[in-house]
C-alpha positions as CSV (number, residue, x, y, z in Angstrom):
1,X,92.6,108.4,113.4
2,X,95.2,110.4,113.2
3,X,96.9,112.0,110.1
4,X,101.0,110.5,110.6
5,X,104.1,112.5,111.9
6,X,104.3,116.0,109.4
7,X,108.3,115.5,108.6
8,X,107.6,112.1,107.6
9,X,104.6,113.6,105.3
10,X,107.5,115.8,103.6
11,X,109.4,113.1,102.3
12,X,106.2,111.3,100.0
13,X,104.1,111.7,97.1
14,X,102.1,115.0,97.3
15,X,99.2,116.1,94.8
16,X,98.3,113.5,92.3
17,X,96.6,115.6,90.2
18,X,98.0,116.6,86.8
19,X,98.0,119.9,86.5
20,X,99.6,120.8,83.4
21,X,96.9,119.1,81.5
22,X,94.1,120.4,83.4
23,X,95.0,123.9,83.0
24,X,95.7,123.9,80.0
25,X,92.4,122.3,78.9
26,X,90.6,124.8,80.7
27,X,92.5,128.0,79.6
28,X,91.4,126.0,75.6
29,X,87.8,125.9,76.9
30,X,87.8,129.5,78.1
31,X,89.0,130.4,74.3
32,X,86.0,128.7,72.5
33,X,83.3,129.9,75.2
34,X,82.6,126.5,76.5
35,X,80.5,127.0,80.0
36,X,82.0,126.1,83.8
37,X,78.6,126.9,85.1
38,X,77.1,124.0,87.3
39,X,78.8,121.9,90.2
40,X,82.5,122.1,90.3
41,X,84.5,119.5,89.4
42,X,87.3,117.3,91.3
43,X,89.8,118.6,88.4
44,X,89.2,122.1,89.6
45,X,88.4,122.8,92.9
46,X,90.8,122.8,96.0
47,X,91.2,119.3,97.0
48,X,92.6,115.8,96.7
49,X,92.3,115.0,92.2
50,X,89.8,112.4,91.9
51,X,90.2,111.8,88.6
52,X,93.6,109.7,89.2
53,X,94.7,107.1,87.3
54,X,94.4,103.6,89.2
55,X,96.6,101.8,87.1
56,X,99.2,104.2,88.4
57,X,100.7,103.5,91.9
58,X,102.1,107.2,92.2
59,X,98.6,109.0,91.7
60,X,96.9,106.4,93.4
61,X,99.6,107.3,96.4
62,X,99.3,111.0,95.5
63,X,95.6,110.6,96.2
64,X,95.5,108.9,99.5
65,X,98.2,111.4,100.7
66,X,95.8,114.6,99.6
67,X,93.1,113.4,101.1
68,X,95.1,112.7,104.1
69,X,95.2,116.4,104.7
70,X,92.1,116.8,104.3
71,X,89.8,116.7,108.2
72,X,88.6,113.0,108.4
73,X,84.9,113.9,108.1
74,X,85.8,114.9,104.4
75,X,87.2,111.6,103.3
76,X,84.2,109.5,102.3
77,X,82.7,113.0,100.5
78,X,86.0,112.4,98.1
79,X,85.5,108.6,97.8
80,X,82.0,108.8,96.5
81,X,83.4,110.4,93.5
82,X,85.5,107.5,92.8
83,X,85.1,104.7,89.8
84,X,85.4,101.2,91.1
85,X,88.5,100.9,89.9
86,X,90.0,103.9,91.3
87,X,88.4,102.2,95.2
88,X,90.1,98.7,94.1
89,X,93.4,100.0,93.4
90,X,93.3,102.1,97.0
91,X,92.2,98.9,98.7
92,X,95.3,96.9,96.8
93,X,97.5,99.5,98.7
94,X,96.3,98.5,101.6
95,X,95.8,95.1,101.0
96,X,99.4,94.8,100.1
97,X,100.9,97.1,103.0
98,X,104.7,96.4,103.8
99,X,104.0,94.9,107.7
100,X,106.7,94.5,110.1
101,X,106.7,93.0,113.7
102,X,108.5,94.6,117.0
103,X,108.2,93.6,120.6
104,X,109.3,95.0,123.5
105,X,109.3,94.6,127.4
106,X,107.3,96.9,129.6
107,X,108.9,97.3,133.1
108,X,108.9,94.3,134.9
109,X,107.0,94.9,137.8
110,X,107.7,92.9,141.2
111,X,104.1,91.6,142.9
112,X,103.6,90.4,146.4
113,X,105.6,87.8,147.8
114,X,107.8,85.9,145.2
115,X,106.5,86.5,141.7
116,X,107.1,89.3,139.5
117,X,105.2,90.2,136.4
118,X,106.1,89.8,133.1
119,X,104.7,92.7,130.8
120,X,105.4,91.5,126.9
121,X,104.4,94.0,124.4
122,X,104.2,92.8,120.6
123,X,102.9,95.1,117.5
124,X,102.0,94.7,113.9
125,X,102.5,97.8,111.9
126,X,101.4,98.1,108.2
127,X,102.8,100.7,106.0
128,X,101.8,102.3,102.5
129,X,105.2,102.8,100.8
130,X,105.1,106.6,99.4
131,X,102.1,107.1,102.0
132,X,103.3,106.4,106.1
133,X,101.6,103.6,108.8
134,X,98.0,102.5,108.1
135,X,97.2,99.8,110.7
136,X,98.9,98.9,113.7
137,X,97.4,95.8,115.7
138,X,99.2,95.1,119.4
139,X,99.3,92.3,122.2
140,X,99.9,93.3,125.3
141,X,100.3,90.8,127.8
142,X,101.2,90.4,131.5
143,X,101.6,87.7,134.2
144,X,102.8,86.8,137.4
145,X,106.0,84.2,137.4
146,X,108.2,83.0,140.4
147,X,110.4,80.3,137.9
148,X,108.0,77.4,139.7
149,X,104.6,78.9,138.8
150,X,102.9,81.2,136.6
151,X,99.3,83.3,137.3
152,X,96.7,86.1,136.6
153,X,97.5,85.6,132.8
154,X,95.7,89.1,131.1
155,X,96.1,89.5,127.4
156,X,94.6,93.0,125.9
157,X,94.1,94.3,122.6
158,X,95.6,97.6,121.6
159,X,95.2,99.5,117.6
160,X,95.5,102.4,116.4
161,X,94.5,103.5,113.1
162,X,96.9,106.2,111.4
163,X,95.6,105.8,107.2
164,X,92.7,107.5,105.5
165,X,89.5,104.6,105.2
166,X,91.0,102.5,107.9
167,X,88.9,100.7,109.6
168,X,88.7,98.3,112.7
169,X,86.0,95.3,112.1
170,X,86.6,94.0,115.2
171,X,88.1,91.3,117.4
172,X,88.1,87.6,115.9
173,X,89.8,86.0,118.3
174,X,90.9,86.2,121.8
175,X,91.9,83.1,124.1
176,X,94.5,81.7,126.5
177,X,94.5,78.2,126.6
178,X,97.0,77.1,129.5
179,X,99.1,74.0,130.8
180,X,101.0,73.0,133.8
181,X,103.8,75.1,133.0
182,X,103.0,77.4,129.9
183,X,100.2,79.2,128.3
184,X,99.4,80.4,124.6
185,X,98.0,83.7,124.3
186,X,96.0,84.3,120.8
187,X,94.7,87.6,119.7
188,X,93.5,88.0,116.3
189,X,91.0,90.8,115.0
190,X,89.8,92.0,111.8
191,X,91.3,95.5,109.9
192,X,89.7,96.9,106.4
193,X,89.9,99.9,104.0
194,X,86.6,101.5,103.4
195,X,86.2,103.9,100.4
196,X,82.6,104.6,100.1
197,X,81.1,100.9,100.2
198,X,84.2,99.2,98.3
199,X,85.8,97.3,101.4
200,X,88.8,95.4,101.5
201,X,91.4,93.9,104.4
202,X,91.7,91.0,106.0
203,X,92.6,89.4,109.6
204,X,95.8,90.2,111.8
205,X,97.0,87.8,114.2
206,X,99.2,87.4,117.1
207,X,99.8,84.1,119.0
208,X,102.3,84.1,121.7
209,X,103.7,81.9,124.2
210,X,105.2,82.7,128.2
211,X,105.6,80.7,131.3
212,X,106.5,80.2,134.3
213,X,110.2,81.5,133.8
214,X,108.8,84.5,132.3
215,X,110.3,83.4,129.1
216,X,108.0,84.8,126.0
217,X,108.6,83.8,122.5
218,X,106.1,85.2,119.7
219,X,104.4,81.7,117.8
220,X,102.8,83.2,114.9
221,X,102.7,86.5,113.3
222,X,99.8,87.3,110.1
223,X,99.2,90.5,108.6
224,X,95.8,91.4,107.1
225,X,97.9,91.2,103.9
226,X,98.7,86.9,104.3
């Protein structure tokens, strides 16, 4: 997983924590002798404030981006110390990610004798607002054409996984079913959050059609969000 491009980390909610508050209520409980001894809490340490408020989208955001910081093998330790509630509203950021669709064509490659390959490339990127990209889910697809005939249809699965608790669940679907002069490529797979046994996502899915032209049109496009 990686962590997102730092300039674009400069621009969005940092440090959800409310610090005003917190200090003051400690520099109060320093006055009338109260004890800190014992384990230290999320309020006062170094690190991401766990005690947000889920109801609010900024400290919810504020959150996920702290933790983001944090090394990966850190992140569940912080979710452990979260309510329910506090999991739910992370997984409803995911769950309602902004998704947008690109495609584009690698370079066409020519084969032996009169086909040439067709190399279609189409992606699925979700996005946090206030956050960066949590999920990306990609098609790639290639086949040999020569305007009469199409063959060696190959359709892979590319993701990457750029959020804190994202998780890949797995394929769900992956067939070409071809005719005589077209095939439909379908590529479906399964993407979650996971915040310390609270799980949440749903299925992306990419059906696409090319033939023996080279012509490739993209059928049907669903988000983990739909």
């Amino acid at each position: 997983m990686t962590s997102g491009n730092q300039n674009e980390r400069k621009n969005r909610p940092k440090k959800s924590r409310r610090n005003i508050l917190k200090v003051a209520g400690v520099t109060a409980a320093s006055l009338v002798g109260v004890s800190t001894m014992g384990s230290v809490s999320a309020q006062s340490r170094d690190g991401p404030d766990t005690d947000f408020n889920p109801k609010n989208r900024d400290e919810v955001v504020g959150f996920l981006n702290d933790v983001d910081e944090k090394p990966e093998e850190q992140h569940q330790e912080y979710a452990k110390e979260l309510s329910k509630r506090q999991k739910q509203a992370i997984g409803d950021l995911y769950f309602n990610a902004e998704w947008t669709y690109s495609t584009h064509e690698k370079n066409i490659v020519q084969t032996q004798s009169n086909y040439e390959t067709a190399n279609p490339v189409t992606s699925a990127t979700g996005e946090v607002g206030g956050h960066g990209k949590v999920y990306r889910h990609t098609q790639i697809l290639s086949w040999d054409y020569n305007l009469d005939d199409y063959k060696n249809v190959n359709q892979t699965l590319d993701y990457k996984l750029m959020g804190p608790f994202a998780t890949f669940q797995g394929i769900t679907e992956k067939k070409v079913e071809k005719s005589a002069t077209s095939f439909t490529a379908t590529l479906a797979a399964e993407y979650a959050a996971e915040i310390a046994g609270f799980e949440r996502g749903g299925e992306a899915r990419i059906v696409s059609r090319g033939d023996e032209e080279g012509t490739h049109e993209v059928l049907t496009k669903k988000a983990p969000t739909s």
